[in-house]
MISEVO-452053 format. One record per residue: x, y, z of N, C-alpha, C, O in turn. Coordinates in pm, 1 decimal. Atoms other than C-alpha are relative to their C-alpha. Last residue first. Layout:
SITE        nc1        nc2        nc3       cac1       cac2       cac3        cc1        cc2        cc3        oc1        oc2        oc3
SITE          X          Y          Z          X          Y          Z          X          Y          Z          X          Y          Z
...
This chain:
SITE        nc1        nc2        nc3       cac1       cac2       cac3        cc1        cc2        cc3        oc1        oc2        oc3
SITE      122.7        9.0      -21.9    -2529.2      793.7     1607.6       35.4      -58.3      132.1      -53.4      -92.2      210.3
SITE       15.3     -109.2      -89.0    -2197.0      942.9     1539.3     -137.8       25.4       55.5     -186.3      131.2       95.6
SITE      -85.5        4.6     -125.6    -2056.6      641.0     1400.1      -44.3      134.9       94.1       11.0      161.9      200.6
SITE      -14.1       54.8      -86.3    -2326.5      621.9     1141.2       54.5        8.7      132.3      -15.8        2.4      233.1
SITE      156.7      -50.1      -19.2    -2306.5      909.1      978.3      -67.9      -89.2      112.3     -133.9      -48.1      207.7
SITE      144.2       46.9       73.8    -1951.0      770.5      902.0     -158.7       86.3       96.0     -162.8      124.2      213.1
SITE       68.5      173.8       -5.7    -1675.3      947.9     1046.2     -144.5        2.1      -60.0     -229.4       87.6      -85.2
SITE      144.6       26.9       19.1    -1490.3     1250.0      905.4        8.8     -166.2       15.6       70.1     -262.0      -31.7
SITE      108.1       54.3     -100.9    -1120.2     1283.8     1044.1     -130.5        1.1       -7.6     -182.1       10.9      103.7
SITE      101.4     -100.3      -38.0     -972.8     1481.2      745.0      -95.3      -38.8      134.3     -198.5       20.2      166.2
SITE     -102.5     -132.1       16.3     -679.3     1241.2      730.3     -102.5      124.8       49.4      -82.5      191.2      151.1
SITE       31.7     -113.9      128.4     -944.9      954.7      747.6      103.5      102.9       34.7      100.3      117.0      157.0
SITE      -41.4     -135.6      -30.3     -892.6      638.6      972.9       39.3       71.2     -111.1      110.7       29.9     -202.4
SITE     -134.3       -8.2      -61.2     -995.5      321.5      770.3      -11.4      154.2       62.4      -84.0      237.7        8.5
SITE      -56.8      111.8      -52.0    -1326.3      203.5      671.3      117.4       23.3       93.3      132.7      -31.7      202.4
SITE      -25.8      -11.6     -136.2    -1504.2      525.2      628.2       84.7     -129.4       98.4      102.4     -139.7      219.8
SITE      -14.9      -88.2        0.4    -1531.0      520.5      254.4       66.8       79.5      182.2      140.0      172.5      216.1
SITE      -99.3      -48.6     -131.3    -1448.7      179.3      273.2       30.0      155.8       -9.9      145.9      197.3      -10.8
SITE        2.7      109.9     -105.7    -1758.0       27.4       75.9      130.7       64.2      106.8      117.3       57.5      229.0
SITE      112.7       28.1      -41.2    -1901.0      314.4     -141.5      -38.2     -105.8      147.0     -131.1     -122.5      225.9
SITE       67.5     -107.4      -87.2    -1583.4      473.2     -225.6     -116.5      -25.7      111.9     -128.4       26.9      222.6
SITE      -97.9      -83.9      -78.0    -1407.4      174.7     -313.4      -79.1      112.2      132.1      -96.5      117.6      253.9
SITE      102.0      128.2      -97.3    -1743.6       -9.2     -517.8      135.2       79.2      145.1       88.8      101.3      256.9
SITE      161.0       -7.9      -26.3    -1711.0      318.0     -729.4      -14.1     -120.2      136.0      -94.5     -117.0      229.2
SITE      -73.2     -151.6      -58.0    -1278.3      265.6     -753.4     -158.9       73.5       95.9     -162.5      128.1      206.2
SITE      -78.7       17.9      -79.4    -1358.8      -60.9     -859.9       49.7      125.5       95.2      121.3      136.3      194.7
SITE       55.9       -4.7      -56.3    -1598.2       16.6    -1144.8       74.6      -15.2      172.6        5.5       38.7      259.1
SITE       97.3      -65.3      -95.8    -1384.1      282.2    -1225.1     -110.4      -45.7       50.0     -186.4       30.8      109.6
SITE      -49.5      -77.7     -122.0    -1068.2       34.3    -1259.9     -137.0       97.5       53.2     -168.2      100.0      172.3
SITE      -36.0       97.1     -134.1    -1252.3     -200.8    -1453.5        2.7       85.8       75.7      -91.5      113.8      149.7
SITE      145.6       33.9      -18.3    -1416.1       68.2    -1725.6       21.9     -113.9      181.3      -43.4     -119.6      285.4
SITE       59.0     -131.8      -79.4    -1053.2      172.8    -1747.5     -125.8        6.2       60.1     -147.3       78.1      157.6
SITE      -64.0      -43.7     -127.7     -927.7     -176.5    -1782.1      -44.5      135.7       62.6      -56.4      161.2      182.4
SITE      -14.2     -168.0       -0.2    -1177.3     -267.8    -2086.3       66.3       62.8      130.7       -9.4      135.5      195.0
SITE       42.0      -61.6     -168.4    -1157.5     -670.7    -2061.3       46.5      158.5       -2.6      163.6      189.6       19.2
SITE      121.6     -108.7        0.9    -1194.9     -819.9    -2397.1       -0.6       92.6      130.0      -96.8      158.6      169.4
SITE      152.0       12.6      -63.1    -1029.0    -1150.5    -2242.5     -106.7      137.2      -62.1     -223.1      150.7      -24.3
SITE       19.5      146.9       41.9     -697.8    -1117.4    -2446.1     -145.1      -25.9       -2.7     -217.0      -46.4     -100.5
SITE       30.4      -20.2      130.3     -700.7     -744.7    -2384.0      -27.2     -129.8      -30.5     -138.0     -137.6      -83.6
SITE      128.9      -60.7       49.9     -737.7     -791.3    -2021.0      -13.5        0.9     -128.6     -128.6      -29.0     -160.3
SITE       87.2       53.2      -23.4     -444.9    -1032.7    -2027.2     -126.6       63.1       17.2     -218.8      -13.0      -12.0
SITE       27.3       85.6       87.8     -226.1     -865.4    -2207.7     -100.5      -66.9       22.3     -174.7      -93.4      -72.2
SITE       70.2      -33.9      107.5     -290.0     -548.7    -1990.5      -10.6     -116.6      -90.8     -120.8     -123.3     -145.2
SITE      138.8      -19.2     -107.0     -201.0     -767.5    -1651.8      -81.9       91.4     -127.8     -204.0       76.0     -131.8
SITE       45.4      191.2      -22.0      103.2     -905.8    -1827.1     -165.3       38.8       28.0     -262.1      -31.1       -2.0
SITE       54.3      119.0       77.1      164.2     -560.5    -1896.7      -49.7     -131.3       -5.3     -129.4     -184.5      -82.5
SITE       70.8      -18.6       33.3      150.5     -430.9    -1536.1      -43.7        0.6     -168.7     -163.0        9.9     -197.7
SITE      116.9       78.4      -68.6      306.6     -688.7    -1408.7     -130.0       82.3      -68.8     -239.1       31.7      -94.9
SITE       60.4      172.8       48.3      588.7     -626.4    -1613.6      -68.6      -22.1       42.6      -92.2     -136.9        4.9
SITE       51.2       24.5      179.2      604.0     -259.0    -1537.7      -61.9     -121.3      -82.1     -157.8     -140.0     -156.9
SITE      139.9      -58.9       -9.4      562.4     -323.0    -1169.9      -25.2       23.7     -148.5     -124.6       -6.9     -214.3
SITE       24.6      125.2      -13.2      929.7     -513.2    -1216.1     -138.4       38.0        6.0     -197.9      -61.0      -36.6
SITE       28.7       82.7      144.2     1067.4     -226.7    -1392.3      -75.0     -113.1       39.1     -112.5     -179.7      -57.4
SITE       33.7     -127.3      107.9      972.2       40.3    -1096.5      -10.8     -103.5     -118.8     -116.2     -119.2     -180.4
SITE      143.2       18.8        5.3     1065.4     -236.2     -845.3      -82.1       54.1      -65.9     -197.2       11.5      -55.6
SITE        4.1     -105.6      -28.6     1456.1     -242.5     -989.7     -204.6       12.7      -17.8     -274.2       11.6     -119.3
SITE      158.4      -44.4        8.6     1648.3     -496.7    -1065.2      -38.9       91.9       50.6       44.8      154.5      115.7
SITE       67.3     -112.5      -38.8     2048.1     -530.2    -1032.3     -134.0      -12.2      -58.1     -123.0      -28.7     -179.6
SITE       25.1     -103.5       35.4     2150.8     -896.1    -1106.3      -52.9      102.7       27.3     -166.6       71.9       62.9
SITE      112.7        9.7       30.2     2297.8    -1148.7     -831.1       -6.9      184.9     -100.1       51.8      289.2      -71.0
SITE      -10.4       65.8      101.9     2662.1    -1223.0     -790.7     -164.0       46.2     -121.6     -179.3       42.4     -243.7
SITE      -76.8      -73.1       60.2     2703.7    -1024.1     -498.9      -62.8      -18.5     -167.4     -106.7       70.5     -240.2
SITE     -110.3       39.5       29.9     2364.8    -1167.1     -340.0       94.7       39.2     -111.0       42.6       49.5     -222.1
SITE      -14.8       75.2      104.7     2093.7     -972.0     -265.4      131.3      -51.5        1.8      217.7       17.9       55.5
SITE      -58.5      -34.7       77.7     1982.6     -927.4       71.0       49.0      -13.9     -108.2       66.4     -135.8     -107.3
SITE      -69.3       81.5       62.7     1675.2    -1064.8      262.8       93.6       53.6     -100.0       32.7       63.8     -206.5
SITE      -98.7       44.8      -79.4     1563.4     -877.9      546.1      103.2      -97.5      -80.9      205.2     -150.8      -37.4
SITE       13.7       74.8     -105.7     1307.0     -653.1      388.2      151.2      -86.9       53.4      253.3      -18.2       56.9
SITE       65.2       21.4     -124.2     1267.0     -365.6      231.9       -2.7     -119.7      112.0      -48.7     -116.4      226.1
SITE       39.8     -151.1      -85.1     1496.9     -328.7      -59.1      -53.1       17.2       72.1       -6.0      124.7      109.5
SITE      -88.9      -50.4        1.8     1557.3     -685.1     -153.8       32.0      149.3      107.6       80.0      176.2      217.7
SITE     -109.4       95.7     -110.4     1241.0     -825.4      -14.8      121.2       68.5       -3.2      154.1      119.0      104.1
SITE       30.9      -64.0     -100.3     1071.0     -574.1     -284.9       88.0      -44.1      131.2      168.7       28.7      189.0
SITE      -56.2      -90.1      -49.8     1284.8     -697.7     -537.5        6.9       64.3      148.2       97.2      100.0      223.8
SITE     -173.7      -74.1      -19.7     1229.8     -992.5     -456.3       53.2      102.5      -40.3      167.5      120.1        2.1
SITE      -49.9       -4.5     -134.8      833.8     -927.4     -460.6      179.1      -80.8       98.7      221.8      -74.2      213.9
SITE       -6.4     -111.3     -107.8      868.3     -799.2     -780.0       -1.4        7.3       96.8       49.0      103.7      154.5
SITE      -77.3      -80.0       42.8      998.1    -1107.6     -956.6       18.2      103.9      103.1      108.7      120.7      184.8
SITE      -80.3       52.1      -94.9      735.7    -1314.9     -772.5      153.7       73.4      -21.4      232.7       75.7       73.0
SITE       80.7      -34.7      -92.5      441.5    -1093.5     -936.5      132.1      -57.4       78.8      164.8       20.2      168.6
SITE      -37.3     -143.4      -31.3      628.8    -1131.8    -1275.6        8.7       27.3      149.0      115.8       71.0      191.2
SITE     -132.2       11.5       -1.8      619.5    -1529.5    -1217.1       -1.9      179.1      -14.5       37.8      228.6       90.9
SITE      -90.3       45.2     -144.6      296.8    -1511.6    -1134.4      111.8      -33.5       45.4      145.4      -74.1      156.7
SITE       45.3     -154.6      -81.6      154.3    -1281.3    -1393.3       75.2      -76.7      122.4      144.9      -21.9      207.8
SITE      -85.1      -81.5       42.6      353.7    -1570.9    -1646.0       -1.5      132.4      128.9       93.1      199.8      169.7
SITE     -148.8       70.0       -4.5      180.6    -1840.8    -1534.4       72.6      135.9       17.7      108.2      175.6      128.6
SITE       31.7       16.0     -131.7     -179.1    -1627.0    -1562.4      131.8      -36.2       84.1      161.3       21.9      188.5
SITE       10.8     -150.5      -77.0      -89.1    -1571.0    -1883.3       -6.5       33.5      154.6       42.8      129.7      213.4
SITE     -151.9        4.4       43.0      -12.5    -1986.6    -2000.1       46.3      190.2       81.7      144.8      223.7      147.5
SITE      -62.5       88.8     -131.7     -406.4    -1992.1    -1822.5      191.7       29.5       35.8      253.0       53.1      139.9
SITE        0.0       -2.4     -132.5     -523.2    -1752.7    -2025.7       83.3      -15.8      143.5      133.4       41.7      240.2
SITE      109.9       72.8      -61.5     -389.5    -1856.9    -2379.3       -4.0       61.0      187.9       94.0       62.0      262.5
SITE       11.2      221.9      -66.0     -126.1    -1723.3    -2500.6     -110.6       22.4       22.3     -165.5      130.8        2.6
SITE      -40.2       29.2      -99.4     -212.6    -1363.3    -2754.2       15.9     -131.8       61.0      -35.9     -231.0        9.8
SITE       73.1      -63.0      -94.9     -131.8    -1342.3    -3104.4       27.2       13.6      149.2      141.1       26.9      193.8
SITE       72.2       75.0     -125.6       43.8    -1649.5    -3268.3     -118.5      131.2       74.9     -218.0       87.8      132.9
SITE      100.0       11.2       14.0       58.3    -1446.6    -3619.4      -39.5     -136.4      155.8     -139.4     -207.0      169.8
SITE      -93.2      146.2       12.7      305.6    -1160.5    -3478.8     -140.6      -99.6       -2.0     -236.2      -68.2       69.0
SITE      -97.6       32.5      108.7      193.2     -800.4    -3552.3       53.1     -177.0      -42.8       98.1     -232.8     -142.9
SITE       71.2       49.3      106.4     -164.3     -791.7    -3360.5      149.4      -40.1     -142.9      140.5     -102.4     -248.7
SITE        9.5      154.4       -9.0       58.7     -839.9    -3049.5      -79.4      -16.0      -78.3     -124.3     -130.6      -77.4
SITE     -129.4       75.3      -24.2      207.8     -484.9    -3055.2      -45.6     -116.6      -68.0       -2.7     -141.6     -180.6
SITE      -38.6      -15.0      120.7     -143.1     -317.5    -3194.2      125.9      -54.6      -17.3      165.7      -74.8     -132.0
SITE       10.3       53.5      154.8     -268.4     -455.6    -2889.4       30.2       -8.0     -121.5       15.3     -112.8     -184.5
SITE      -14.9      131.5       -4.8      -27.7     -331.4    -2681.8      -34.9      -75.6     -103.6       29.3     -127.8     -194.8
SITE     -203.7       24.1       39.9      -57.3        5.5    -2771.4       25.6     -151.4      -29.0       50.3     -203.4     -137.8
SITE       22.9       52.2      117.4     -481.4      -57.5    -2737.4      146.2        6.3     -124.8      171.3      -30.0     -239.7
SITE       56.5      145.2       46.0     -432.1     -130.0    -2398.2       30.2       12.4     -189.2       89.6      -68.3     -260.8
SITE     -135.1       89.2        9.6     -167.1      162.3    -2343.8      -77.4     -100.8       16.6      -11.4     -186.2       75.8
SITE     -156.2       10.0       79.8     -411.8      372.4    -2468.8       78.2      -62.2       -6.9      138.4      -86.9     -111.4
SITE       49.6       51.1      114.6     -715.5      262.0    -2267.0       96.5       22.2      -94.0      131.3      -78.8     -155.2
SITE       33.9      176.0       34.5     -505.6      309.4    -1993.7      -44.5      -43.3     -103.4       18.5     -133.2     -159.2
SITE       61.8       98.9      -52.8     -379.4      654.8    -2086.2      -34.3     -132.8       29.0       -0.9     -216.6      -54.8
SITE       99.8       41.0       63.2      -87.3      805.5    -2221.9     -130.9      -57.2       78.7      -88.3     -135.8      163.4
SITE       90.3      124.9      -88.4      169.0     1032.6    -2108.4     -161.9      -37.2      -70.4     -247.5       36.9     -118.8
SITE      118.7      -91.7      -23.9      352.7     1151.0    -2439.8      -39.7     -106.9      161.4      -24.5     -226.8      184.8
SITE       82.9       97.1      -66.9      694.7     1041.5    -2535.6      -99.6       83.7       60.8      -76.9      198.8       97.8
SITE       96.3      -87.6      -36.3      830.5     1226.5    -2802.9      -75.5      -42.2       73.5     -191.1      -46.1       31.4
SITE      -90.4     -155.0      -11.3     1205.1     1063.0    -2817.9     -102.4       57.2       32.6      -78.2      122.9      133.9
SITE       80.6      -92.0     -139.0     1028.3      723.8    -2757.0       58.2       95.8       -4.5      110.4      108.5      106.2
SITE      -20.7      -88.9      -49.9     1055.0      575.1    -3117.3      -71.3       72.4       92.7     -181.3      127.3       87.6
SITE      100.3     -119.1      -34.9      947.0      234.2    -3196.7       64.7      143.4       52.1      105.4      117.4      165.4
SITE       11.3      -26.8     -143.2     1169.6       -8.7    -3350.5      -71.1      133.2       19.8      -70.8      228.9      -57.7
């Protein structure tokens, strides 16, 4: 078992290639896509009872186990590294093109804290 006594914060590309070195131990590897995809949507439904739990109108029942949206974002967000790694998919390279198409497309989309409008809007 792995020791977290010196736990470091790591990066994405780190905790891709954590993983990987997890799921290079056992000789199935990773599922298949699709069987992944299953799985992101059962996490994904996980967390939104929690969320329901704690925000919304639906309470848990006595009987029912404590969760907690912190662990349930964890699982999504492995499921969501297994499956980039599966596919080759470099998550950090994802996220900044995503973050680039961000800036570029709703830089002015929403009301700004600093109140700058587009170049536009003041034509």
């Amino acid at each position: 078992m792995k020791d977290f006594s010196n736990f470091q914060e790591k990066t994405l590309k780190e905790m891709q290639v954590e993983l990987d070195d997890y799921i290079a131990q056992f000789k199935k590897g990773y599922f298949p896509p699709m069987s992944q995809m299953v799985r992101m949507s059962e996490e994904v439904g996980e967390l939104s009872r929690e969320v329901m739990h704690v925000y919304g109108e639906k309470q848990k029942k006595e009987n029912e186990p404590n969760g907690s949206i912190s662990e349930e974002l964890g699982d999504v967000l492995v499921v969501v590294m297994l499956l980039a790694n599966s596919l080759n998919i470099d998550l950090t390279d994802t996220f900044e093109k995503n973050m680039e198409k961000f800036y570029k497309r709703d830089t002015y989309r929403f009301e700004r804290v600093d109140e700058e409008t587009s170049a536009f809007e003041n034509e």
